[in-house]
Residue, then its C-alpha position, 0 to 999 in steps of 0.5 A: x773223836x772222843x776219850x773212853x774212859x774206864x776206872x776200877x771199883x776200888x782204886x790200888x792206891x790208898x793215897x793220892x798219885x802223884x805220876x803215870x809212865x808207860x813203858x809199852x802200850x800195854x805196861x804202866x807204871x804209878x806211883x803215890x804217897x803210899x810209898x808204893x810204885x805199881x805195874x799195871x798190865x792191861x792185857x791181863x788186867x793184873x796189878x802188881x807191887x813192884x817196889x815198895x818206896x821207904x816211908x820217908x819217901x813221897x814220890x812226886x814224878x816219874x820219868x821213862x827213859x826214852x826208847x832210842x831211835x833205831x829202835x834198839x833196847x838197851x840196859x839203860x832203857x829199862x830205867x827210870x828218874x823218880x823225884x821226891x819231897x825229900x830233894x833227891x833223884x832216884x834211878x830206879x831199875x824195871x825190877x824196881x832197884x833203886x840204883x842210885x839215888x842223889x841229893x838234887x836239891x833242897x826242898x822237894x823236887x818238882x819234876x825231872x825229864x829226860x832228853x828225846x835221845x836220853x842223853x841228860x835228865x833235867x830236874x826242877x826243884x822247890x828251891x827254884x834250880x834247874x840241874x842237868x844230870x847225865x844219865x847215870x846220875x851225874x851232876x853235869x850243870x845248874x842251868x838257872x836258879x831263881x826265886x820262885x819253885x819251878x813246877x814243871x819242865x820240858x825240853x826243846x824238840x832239838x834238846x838244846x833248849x829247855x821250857x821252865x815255869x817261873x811264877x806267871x811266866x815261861x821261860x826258854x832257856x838254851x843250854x848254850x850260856x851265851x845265848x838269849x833267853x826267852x821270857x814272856x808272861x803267860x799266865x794271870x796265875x801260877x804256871x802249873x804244868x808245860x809240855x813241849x811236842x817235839x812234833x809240831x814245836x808248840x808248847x802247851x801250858x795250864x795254871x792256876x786261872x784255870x786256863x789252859x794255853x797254846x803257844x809257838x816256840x817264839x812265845x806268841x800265843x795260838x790260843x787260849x781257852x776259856x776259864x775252867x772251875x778250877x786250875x789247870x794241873x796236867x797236860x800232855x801232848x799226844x806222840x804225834x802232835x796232833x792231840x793233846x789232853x788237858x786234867x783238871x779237878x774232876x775234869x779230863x779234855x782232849x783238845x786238838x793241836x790249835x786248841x780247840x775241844x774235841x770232848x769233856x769227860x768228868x770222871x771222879x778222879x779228884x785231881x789230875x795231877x799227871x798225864x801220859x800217852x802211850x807210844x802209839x798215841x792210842x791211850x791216856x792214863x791220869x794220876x788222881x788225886x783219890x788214888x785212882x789210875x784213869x784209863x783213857x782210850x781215843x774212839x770215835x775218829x773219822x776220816x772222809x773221802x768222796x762219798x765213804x764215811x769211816x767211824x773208829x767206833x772202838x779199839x778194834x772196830x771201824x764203820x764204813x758208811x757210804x753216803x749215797x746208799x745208805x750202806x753200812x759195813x763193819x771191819x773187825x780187827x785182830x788187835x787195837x788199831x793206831x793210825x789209819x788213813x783213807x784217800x785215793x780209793x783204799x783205806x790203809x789201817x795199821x794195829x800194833x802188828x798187822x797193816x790192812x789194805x781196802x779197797x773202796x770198791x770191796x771192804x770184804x777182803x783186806x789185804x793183811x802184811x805184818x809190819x817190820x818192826x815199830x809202831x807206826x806213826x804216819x801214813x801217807x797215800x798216793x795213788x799207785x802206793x804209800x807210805x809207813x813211818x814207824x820208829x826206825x824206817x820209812x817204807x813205801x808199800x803198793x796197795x798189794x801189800x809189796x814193799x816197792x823201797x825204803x829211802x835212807x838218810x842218815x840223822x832222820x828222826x823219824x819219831x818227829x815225822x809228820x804229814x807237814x814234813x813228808x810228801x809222797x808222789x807217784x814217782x817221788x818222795x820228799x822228806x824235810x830234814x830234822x836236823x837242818x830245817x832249810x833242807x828237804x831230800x827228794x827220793x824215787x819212790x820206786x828204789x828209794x835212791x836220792x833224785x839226780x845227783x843226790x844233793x838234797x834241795x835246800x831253801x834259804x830259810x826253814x821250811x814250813x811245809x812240803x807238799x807234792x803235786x800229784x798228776x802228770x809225768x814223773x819229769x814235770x813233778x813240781x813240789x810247793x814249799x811254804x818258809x817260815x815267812x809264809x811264802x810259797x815256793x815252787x820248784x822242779x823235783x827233777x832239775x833235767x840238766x837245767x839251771x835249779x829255778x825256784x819260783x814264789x808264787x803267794x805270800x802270807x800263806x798259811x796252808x795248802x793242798x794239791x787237787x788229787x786228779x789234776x795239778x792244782x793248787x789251793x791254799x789259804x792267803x792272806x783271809x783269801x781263799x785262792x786257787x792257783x789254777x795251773x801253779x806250773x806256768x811259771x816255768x812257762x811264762x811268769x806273767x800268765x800266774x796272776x792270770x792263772x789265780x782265783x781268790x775270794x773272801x775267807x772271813x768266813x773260815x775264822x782265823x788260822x784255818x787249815x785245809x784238810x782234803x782237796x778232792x774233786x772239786x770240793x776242799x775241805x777246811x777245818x776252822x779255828x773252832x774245829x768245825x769242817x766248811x767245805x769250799x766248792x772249785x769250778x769244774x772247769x779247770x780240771x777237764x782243762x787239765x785232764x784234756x791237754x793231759x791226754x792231748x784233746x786240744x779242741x776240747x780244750x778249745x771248746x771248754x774255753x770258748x764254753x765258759x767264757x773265762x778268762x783264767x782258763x784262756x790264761x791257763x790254757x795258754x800256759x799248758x799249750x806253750x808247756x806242751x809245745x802246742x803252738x796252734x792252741x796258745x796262738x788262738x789262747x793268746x790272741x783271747x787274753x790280748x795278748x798280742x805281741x806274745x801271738x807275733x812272737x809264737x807266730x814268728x815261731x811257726x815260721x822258723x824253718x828247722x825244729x832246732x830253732x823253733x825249740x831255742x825259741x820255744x825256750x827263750x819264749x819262756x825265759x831260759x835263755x842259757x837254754x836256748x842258746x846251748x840248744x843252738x850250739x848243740x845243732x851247730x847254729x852258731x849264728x842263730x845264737x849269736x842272734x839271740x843275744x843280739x835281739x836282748x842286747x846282751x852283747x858280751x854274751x853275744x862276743x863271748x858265744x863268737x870267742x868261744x866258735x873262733x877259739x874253742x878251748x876259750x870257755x867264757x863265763x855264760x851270764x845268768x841272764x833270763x828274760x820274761x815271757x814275751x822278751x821284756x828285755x826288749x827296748x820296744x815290746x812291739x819288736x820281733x826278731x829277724x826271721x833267722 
C-alpha cells in the first residue's frame, strides 16, 4: 500500500497554507496567508476564489462542521470555524460569508475543532486558553489556561474529553471540572500536532524531535518512531482508523494504526503544516508551506484469500491473480473504489455509488446494486451473506445482491464501527454497543430482530473485541470476547431457556481469529501462539479445555502482533514491524470437526487412532458428549484415562428411560438445574431427589420433596453446578445407584 501523489505546475497559493478541509470527496477547501480561502473541485479540475479574507487576516485553521450521523444535512453543516493570528474565530458560511466573528483570544489562535456530533468547537490559543464555544459562536467555558501556547487540540471519541499540548507534554482534560486530568511527558521537543481517532481510540502526536508517536487513551505509548530530519508538523488519522498519515518538511508518510511504514513520498511541498482525509478515507490533501495543495490517493491495497491475490492497482482498477496458474484478471470500475474485502469465495467491492458482487469462481460477471445512501465503511463477510456499514444503517445483503435485514439499535454510531466491534455469522449478528462499551447486541442475521427476549449481553467490564464462530447450527453458535483485562470469554448467542453461562477460556490475550470451515479458535497469549481446538467443550465438560489447547513459542512474531485471517489450516499474522508470518495448524482437528459435524463417528475414531494425539482424543470426547454419542466418548474417555468419567457414561447407558439418561447427560456436564427440571418435567420426582442426593445437596433435595408434597410451595432452586465428572462428590471413584 502506498500514497499517489500529484501536485500542480504552479501552485494557487501565492503564500504558504496554512489548513485543508473537505467538504465531500470530491470538494476541498484551503486557505493561506494570502488572505485567500479556495474551493477545489477535483472532478472538474477547476479552481475557484471563494472569499477573499481582509489583509488583516492571516488564517491559521479550518474546521468542517461535522455531517450529522443520520446522515442528514442541515444549515449548520454547511459551515465552518476559521482561526487567525489576529485572536478571533470566524464562521464562515460555504458561500464564503463570515457569519460571525469573535474575539477568542489574545495572541493568535492556534487551532479550533468541532465536536464528533458538532455540538461545541473547542479552540486553543497562543495565550495558553483552551474555550469551548457552542456552535453558534457563543462562548460556553474556558476549560484550561496555562503558560505555554497550545499548538493543537482533539476531542475524545465520546467528547467528554479533550487532547491538548503543553510544551513536551499531553494532556487529557475531561469537560467534567471534578475529574482527573491526565498528564504525562510525550516528547523531548515541543508537541506540534495531535489527533485522536474516534475509531480505535489511540491518539497520535509529532514535534519538534522529529519524532512521531502512538499512544492508548491511558497515555502508555504503542510506538514511537525512529528520528526524522526535521520536526513532525501534521498528522491525521484516516476515518477508519486503520491508517494514518504523517507530514514533515519535504516529507509525506502513511503508516499503519501500530505505527509502522507502509511508504515515504518526498514531494516538494516545503512544510506540511496541515493534513485531511476525505470522508471515505480514499484521499489525503496537505497544506504546504510553498502555497502548493498536495493531492494524495491510497493505491496498492491487497487482500489474500487461499490461492487469489487481489492488488488495487489505481482509483478504479483491481488485479486479480491466482497463485497456482499464474492467471491474471483485471476489474474495472465505474468510479473510485472505497473499501473491499475478500473471504468465503467472493469479493465484495463498494465505490462512492455501486457495490460488486464476484465470485472466485468467475470474475466476468459482478453482480452490481446501488447503495442506499452513505459511504460505506466496513464490510464484513460470512459464508451465506454480508454485511454493510455506511453512515446511517447496517445492512446484511446475500451475495445476490438482496437485502436479507438491517438491524436497528438506537444510539449506535455507526461512523465508529469497526471490524473489532462488529461480527457476522451465518445466523447471527453482534454489534458492541458505542455508547456503553460492556454491552454487546446480538441479532438474527435473517430479520434483523434482537436474539430471544432481546436483552442485549452485557459483561462486567468493557470489551475489546467480538468475535463469532462460523460453523454448525445457528443453536450452538458461540461468540468470544476479549475484556479490557485481555481475557477470553465465551458464551451462547442463544441462551435456549438455560441459565446464561460465560465461560473464560485464556487470559493476556491479545487477538483472536475463528477458523472458516470448522469451529476453532486461535489467538495470540501470553508470546504463545495457542490454538483452542474445540473452544466449546466447556459448556461440556470444563476439565477437557486445557486437554483441548495447542500452544507454542511466539518470539518470533515480535511483540503486539495481530492476527489477520485463519483460513484453512494456515493463520496469517501481521507483526509489529508490518511484515505478514503465516503459522501452519495441524489438519486433524478440523476433519474431526468436519466428520462428528455430519456424524461419521468411526472416522472420527479412525483419525484419533491414526495420529495418536492426545488433543484429538480430548476433543473428540468432548464432541461425542456434546452430540450425546455415548459409545465414541466411552472408548474417547477410556484413551485419555479418564476412567471414573467411563464408569459414569457407563452407568448412563444402563439407564433405562430416555428422560433419565438426558438428566444425566445433563449433570454429566454441570447443569445441575437442568437435569433436575428435565426430571420433574417427565415426573421423575424420585430420581431427582436422587440427584441431589448423590451431590449431598440436601436442601435442594428437601426443597424438590416440599415442592412434589405442596405445589404451590415454589423454593428457591440453588445455583449449584458441578464439574464434569461430579467433582462434588466426596469419593471420586463413587457412582450413583442405578435409579
Amino acid at each position: 500500500m502506498r500514497l499517489k501523489t500529484s501536485l500542480l505546475k504552479e501552485p494557487k497559493h501565492r503564500e504558504l497554507v496554512s489548513a485543508v478541509g473537505w467538504t465531500s470527496a470530491d470538494e476541498l477547501y484551503s486557505c493561506s496567508d494570502d488572505h485567500q480561502i479556495l474551493r477545489w473541485n477535483l472532478l472538474s479540475n477547476d479552481t475557484s476564489v471563494l472569499v477573499k479574507l481582509q489583509d488583516h487576516i492571516y488564517p491559521i485553521d479550518l474546521h468542517w462542521f461535522p455531517k450529522t450521523l443520520s446522515g442528514k444535512k442541515q444549515a449548520v453543516a454547511e459551515i465552518f470555524a476559521l482561526t487567525s493570528t489576529d485572536g478571533k474565530l470566524h464562521l464562515v458560511s460555504k458561500s464564503g460569508r463570515i457569519e460571525k466573528s469573535v474575539e477568542a483570544h489574545r495572541g493568535a489562535v492556534l487551532a479550533g475543532r468541532w465536536n464528533h456530533d458538532g455540538t461545541a468547537l473547542i479552540t486553543a490559543g497562543e495565550d495558553g486558553q483552551l474555550k469551548i464555544w457552542s456552535k453558534t459562536g457563543m462562548l460556553r467555558s474556558t476549560l484550561a489556561q496555562q503558560g505555554t501556547p497550545v499548538y493543537s487540540v482533539a476531542w475524545a471519541p465520546d467528547s467528554g474529553r479533550v487532547l491538548y499540548t503543553s510544551g513536551r507534554q499531553l494532556v487529557v482534560k475531561p469537560l467534567q471540572p471534578s475529574s482527573k486530568v491526565l498528564q504525562w511527558k510525550a516528547h523531548d521537543g515541543v508537541i506540534l500536532k495531535v489527533d485522536w481517532s474516534a475509531v480505535n481510540d489511540l491518539i497520535l502526536s509529532g514535534g519538534e524531535d522529529c519524532k512521531y508517536k502512538v499512544w492508548d487513551s491511558y497515555g502508555r505509548l504503542l510506538f514511537s518512531s525512529a528520528p526524522h530530519e526535521y520536526p513532525i508538523t501534521a498528522v491525521a488519522w484516516a476515518p477508519d482508523g486503520e491508517l494514518f498519515a504523517m507530514g514533515s518538511f519535504h516529507t509525506l508518510r502513511l503508516c499503519d494504526k501500530t505505527g509502522w511504514s507502509y511508504s515515504l513520498e518526498k514531494p516538494s511541498t516545503g512544510s506540511l503544516f496541515s493534513l485531511a482525509w476525505s470522508a471515505d478515507g480514499t484521499q489525503l490533501a496537505g497544506a504546504c508551506g510553498n502555497g502548493h495543495v498536495l493531492f494524495a490517493h491510497v493505491v496498492e491495497q491487497r487482500w489474500e484469500w487461499r490461492n487469489f491475490e487481489i492488488t488495487l492497482t489505481k482509483r478504479r482498477t483491481m488485479q486479480v491473480r491466482n497463485v497456482l496458474n499464474d492467471a491474471v484478471d483485471v476489474l474495472e470500475f465505474r468510479d473510485r473504489v472505497i473499501k473491499a474485502s475478500l473471504a468465503h469465495g467472493h469479493l465484495v467491492v463498494t465505490t462512492s455509488l455501486q457495490c460488486y458482487v464476484y465470485s472466485a469462481k468467475n470474475w466476468n460477471t459482478p453482480l452490481i446494486f446501488d447503495l442506499k445512501e452513505g459511504t460505506v465503511s466496513l464490510i464484513v463477510q460470512a459464508e451465506r451473506h454480508f454485511l454493510l456499514v455506511d453512515g446511517a444503517e447496517v445492512y446484511v445483503y446475500s451475495y445476490e445482491g438482496r437485502v436479507v435485514s438491517s438491524p436497528k439499535s438506537p444510539g449506535l454510531r455507526m461512523d465508529i464501527l469497526n471490524s473489532q466491534s462488529i461480527s457476522l455469522s451465518n445466523d447471527t449478528i453482534a454489534i458492541r454497543d458505542t455508547t456503553d462499551e460492556r454491552v454487546v447486541f446480538l441479532f438474527e442475521a435473517q430479520t434483523g430482530k434482537a436474539i430471544g427476549d432481546g436483552r442485549p449481553l452485557t459483561h462486567k467490564i468493557e470489551v475489546v473485541l467480538v468475535a463469532l464462530d462460523q460453523c454448525g447450527l445457528s443453536n450452538d453458535r458461540r461468540i468470544a470476547l476479549i475484556d479490557k483485562n485481555r481475557d477470553l470469554y465465551l458464551t451462547s448467542v442463544r441462551k435456549l431457556g438455560r441459565a446464561h453461562s460465560i465461560y473464560k477460556i485464556g487470559s493476556m490475550v491479545d487477538t483472536v481469529a475463528w477458523n472458516d470451515s470448522a469451529n476453532i479458535l486461535c489467538g495470540i497469549q501470553d508470546n504463545q501462539f495457542t490454538v483452542w481446538y474445540y473452544p466449546s467443550v466447556v459448556f461440556v465438560d470444563k476439565d477437557l479445555l486445557p486437554k483441548t489447547i495447542f500452544s507454542k513459542d511466539s518470539s518470533e512474531l515480535s511483540r503486539s502482533p495481530q492476527i489477520v485471517s485463519y483460513v484453512g489450516t494456515q493463520v496469517t499474522v501481521r507483526r509489529a514491524d508490518g511484515s505478514l508470518v503465516c503459522t501452519a495448524v495441524s489438519p486433524y482437528p478440523t476433519l474431526l470437526h468436519e466428520y462428528t459435524g455430519s456424524a461419521r463417528w468411526e472416522d472420527g475414531l479412525r483419525i484419533c487412532r491414526f495420529a495418536k494425539d492426545q488433543v484429538l482424543w480430548s476433543c473428540l470426547a468432548g464432541l461425542a458428549m456434546a452430540n450425546r454419542e455415548l459409545s465414541t466418548a466411552e472408548v474417547a474417555y477410556a484413551a485419555i484415562g479418564e476412567i471414573d468419567k467411563v464408569q459414569y457414561i457407563n452407568f448412563i447407558k444402563d439407564l433405562p428411560s430416555k428422560d433419565s439418561c438426558l438428566a444425566h447427560i445433563l449433570l454429566f456436564s454441570g447443569h445441575v438445574q437442568e437435569a433436575e427440571a428435565s426430571l420433574l418435567q417427565a415426573n421423575l420426582t424420585y430420581h431427582a431427589i436422587q440427584i441431589h442426593i448423590n451431590l449431598y445437596n440436601w436442601d435442594r433435595g428437601s426443597g424438590v420433596s416440599g415442592e412434589v408434597q405442596n405445589p404451590r410451595r415454589h423454593g428457591p432452586r440453588s445455583q449449584t453446578e458441578v464439574p464434569a465428572g461430579l467433582q462434588q462428590r466426596g469419593n471420586q471413584q463413587e457412582i450413583p445407584a442405578v435409579l
